[in-house]
N, CA and C atoms as a LAMMPS dump frame, in Angstrom:
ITEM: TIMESTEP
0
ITEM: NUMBER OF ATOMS
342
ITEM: BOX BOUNDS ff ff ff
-5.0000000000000000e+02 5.0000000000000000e+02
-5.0000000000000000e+02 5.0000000000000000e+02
-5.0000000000000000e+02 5.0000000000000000e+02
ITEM: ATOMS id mol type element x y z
1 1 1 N 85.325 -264.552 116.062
2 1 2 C 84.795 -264.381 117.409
3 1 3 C 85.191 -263.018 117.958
4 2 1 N 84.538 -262.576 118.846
5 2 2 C 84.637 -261.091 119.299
6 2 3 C 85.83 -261.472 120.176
7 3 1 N 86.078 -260.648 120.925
8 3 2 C 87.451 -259.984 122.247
9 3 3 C 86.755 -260.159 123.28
10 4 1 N 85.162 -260.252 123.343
11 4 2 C 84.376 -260.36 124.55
12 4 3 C 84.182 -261.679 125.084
13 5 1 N 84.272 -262.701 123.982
14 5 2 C 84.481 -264.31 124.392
15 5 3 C 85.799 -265.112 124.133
16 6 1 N 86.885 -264.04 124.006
17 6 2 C 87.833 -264.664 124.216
18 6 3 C 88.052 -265.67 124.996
19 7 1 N 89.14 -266.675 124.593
20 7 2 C 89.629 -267.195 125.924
21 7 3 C 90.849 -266.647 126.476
22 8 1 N 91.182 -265.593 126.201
23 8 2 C 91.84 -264.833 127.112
24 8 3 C 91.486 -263.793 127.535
25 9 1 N 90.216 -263.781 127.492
26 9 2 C 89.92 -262.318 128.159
27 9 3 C 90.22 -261.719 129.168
28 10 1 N 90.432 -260.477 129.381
29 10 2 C 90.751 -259.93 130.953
30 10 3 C 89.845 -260.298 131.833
31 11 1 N 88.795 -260.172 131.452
32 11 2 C 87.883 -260.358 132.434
33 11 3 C 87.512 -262.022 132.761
34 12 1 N 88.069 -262.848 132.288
35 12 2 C 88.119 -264.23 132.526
36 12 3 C 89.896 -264.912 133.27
37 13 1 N 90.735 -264.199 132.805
38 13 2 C 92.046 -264.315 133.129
39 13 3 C 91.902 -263.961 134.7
40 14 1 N 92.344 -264.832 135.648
41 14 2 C 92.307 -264.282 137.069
42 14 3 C 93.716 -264.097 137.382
43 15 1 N 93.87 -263.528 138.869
44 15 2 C 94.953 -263.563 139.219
45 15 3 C 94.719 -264.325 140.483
46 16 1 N 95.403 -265.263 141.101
47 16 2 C 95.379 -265.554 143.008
48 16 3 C 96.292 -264.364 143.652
49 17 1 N 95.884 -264.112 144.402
50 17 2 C 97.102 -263.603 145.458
51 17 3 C 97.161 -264.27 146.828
52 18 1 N 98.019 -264.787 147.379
53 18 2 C 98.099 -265.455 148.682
54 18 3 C 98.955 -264.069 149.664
55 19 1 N 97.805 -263.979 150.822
56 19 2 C 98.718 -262.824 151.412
57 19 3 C 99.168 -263.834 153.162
58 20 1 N 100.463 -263.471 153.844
59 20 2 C 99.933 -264.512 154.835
60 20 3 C 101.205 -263.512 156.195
61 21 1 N 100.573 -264.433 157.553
62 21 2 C 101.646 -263.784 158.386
63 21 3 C 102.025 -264.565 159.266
64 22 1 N 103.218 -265.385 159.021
65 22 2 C 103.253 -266.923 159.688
66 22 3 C 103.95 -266.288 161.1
67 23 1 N 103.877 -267.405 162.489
68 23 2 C 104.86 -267.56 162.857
69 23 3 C 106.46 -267.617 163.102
70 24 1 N 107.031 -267.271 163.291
71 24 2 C 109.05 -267.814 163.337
72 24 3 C 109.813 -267.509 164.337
73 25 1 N 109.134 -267.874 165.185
74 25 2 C 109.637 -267.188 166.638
75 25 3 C 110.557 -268.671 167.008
76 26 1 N 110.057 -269.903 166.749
77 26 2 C 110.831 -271.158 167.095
78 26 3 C 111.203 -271.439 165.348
79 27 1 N 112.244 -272.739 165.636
80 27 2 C 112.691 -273.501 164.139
81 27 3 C 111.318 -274.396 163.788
82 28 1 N 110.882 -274.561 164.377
83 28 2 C 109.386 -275.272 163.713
84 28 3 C 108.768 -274.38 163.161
85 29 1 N 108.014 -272.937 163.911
86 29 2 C 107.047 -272.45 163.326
87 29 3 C 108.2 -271.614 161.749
88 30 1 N 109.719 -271.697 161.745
89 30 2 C 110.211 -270.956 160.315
90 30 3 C 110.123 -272.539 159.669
91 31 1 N 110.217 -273.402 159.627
92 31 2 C 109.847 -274.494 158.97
93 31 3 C 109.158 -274.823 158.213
94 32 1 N 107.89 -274.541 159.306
95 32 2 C 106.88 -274.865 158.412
96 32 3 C 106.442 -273.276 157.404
97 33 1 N 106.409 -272.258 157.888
98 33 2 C 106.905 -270.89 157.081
99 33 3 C 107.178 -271.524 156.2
100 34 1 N 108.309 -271.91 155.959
101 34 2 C 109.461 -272.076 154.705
102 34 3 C 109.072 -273.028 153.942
103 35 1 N 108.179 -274.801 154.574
104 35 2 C 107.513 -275.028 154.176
105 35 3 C 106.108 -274.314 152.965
106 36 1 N 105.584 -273.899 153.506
107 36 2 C 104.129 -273.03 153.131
108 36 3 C 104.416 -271.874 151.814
109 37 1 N 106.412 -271.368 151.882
110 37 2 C 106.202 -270.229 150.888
111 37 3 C 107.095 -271.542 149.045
112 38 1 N 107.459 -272.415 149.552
113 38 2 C 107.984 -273.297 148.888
114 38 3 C 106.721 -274.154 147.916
115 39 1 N 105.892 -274.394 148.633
116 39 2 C 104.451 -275.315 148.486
117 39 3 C 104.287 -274.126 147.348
118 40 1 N 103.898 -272.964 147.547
119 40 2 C 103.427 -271.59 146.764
120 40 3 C 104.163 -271.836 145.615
121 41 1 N 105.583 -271.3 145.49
122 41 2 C 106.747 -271.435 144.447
123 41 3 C 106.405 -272.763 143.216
124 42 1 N 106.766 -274.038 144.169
125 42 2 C 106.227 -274.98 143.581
126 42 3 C 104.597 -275.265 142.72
127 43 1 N 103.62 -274.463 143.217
128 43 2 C 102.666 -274.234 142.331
129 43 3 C 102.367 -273.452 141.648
130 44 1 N 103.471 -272.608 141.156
131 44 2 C 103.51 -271.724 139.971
132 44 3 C 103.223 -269.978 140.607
133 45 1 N 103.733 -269.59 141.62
134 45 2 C 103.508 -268.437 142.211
135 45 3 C 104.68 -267.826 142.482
136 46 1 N 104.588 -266.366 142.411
137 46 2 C 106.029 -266.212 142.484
138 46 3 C 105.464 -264.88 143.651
139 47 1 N 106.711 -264.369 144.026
140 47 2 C 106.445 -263.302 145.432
141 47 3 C 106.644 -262.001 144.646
142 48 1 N 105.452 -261.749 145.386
143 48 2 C 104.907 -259.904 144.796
144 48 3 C 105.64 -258.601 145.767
145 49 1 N 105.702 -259.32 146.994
146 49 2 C 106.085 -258.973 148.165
147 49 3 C 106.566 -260.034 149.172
148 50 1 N 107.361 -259.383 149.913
149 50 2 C 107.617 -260.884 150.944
150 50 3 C 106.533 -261.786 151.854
151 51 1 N 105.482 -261.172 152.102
152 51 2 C 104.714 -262.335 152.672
153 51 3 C 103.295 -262.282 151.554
154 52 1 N 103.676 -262.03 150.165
155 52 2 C 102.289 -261.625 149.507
156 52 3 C 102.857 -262.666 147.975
157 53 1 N 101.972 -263.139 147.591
158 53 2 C 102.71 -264.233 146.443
159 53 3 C 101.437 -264.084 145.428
160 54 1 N 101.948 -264.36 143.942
161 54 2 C 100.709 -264.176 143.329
162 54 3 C 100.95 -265.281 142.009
163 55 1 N 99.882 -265.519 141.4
164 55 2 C 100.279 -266.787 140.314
165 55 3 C 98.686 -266.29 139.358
166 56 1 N 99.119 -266.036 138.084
167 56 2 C 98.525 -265.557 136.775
168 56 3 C 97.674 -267.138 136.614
169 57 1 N 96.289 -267.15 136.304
170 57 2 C 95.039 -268.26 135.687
171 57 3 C 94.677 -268.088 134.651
172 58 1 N 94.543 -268.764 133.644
173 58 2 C 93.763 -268.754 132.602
174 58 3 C 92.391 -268.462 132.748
175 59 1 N 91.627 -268.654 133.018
176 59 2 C 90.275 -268.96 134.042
177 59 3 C 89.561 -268.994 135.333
178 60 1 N 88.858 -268.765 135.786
179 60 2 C 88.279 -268.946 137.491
180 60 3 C 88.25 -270.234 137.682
181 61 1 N 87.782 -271.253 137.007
182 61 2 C 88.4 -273 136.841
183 61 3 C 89.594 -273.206 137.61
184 62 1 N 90.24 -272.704 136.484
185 62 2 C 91.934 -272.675 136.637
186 62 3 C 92.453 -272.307 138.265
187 63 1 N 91.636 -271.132 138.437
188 63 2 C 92.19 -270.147 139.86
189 63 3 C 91.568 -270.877 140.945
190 64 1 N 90.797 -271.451 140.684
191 64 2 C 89.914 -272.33 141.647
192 64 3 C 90.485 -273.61 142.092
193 65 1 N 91.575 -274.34 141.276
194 65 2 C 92.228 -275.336 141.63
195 65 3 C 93.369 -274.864 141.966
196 66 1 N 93.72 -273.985 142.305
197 66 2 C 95.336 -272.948 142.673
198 66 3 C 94.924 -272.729 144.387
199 67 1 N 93.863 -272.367 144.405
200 67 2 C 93.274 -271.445 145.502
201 67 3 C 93.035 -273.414 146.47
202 68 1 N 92.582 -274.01 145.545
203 68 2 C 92.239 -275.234 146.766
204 68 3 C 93.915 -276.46 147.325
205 69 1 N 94.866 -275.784 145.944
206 69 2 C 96.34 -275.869 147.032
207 69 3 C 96.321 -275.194 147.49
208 70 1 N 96.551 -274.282 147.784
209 70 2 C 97.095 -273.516 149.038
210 70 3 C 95.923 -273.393 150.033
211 71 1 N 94.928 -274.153 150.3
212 71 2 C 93.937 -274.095 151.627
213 71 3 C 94.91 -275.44 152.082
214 72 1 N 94.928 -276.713 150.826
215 72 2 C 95.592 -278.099 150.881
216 72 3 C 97.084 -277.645 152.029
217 73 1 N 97.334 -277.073 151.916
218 73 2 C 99.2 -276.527 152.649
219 73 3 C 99.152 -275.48 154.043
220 74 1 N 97.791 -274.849 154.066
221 74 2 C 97.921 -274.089 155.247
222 74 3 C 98.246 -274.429 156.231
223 75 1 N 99.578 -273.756 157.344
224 75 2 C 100.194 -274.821 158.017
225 75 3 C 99.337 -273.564 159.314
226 76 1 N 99.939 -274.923 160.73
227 76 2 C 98.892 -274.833 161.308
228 76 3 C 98.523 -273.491 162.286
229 77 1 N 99.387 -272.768 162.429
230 77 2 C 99.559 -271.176 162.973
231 77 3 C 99.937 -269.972 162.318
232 78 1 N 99.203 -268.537 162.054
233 78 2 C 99.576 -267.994 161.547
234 78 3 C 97.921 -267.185 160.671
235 79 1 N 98.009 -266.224 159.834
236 79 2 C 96.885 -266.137 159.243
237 79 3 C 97.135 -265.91 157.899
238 80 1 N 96.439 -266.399 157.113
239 80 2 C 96.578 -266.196 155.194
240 80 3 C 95.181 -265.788 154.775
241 81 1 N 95.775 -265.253 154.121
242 81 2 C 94.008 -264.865 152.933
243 81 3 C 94.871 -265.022 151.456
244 82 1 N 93.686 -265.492 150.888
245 82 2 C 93.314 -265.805 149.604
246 82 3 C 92.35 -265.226 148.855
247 83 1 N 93.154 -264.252 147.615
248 83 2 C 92.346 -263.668 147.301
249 83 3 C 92.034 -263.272 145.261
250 84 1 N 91.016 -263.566 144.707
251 84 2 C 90.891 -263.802 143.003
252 84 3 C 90.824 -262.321 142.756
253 85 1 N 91.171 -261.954 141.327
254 85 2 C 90.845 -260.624 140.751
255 85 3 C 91.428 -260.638 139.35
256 86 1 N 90.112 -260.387 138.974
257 86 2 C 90.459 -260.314 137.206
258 86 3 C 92.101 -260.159 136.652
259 87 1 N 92.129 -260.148 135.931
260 87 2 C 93.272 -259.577 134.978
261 87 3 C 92.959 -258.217 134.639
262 88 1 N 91.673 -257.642 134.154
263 88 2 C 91.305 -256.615 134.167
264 88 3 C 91.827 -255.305 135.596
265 89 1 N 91.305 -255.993 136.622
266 89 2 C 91.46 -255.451 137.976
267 89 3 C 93.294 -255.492 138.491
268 90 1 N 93.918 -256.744 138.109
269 90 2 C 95.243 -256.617 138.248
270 90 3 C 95.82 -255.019 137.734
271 91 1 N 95.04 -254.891 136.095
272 91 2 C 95.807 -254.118 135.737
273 91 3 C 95.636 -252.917 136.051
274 92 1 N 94.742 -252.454 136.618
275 92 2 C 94.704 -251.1 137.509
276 92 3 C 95.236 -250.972 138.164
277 93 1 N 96.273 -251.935 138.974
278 93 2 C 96.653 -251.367 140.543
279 93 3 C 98.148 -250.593 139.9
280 94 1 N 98.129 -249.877 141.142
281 94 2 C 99.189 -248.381 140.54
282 94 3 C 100.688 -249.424 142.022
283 95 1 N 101.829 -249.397 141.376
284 95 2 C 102.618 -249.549 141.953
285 95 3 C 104.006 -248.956 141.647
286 96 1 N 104.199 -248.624 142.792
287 96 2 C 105.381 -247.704 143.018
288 96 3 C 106.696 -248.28 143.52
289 97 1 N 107.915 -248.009 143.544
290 97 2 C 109.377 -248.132 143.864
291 97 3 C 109.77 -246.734 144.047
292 98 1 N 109.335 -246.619 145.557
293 98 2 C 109.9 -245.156 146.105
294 98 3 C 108.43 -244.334 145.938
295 99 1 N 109.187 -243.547 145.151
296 99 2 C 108.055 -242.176 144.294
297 99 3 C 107.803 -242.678 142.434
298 100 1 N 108.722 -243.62 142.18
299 100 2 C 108.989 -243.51 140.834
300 100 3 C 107.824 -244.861 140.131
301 101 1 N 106.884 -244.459 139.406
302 101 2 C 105.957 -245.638 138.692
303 101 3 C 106.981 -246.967 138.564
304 102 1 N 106.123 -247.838 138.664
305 102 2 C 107.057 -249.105 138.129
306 102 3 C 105.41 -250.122 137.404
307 103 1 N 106.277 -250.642 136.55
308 103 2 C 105.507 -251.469 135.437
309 103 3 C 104.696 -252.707 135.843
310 104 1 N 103.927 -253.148 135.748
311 104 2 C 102.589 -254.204 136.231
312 104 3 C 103.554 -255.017 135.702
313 105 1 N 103.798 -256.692 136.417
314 105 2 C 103.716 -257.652 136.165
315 105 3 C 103.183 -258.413 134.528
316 106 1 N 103.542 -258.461 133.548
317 106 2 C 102.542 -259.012 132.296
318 106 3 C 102.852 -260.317 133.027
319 107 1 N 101.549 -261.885 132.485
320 107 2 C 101.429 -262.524 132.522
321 107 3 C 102.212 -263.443 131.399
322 108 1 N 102.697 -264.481 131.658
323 108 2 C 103.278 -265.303 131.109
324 108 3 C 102.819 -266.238 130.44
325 109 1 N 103.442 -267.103 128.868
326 109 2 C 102.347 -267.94 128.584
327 109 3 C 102.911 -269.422 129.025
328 110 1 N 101.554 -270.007 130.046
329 110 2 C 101.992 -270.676 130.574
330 110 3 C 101.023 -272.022 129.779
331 111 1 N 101.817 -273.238 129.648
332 111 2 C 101.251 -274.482 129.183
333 111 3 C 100.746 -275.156 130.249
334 112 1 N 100.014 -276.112 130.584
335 112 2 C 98.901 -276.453 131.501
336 112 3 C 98.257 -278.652 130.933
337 113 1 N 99.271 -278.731 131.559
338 113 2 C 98.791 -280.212 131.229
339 113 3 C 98.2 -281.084 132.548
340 114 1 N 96.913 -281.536 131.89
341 114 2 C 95.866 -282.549 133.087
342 114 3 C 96.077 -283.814 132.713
């Protein structure tokens, strides 16, 4: 089989990114915060940035049932976006520490039982 129908192709491999900007002005609204970045963790996402979290898909399938937890958990003040992008597109983005390049994230191999 070619590299073009992989099942790992870049261009089939997604990424989620959850970006969000809660409340925490009271112990409820850091609660449920703390709630909402835990829910994330717990579904296989880890933090890219502090209010920006991201979790590697096999598939748009895959990213599509990731993306409908975290609508499932949106707590009730605050704003989030949700957002898909290839593996291909992950790997373009240029990120920095300071001035100095720093290395893309590789994806992990993750097992997946339904």
């Amino acid at each position: 089989m070619s590299n073009h129908f992989s099942r790992f192709n870049q261009y089939r491999s997604m990424w989620v990114l959850v970006f969000f900007d809660l409340p925490t002005e009271t112990v409820t609204d850091r609660k449920r915060a703390t709630k909402f970045r835990k829910n994330l963790l717990d579904d296989g996402f880890t933090m890219f940035q502090f209010s920006i979290y991201m979790r590697f898909c096999a598939s748009k399938e895959n990213a599509e049932v990731h993306t409908k937890r975290v609508k499932k958990s949106l707590p009730e003040y605050g704003k989030v976006g949700v957002m898909q992008i290839t593996d291909k597109q992950f790997g373009m983005m240029q990120l920095f520490y300071g001035q100095k390049p720093a290395e893309l994230e590789t994806p992990s191999q993750q097992l997946e039982l339904f």
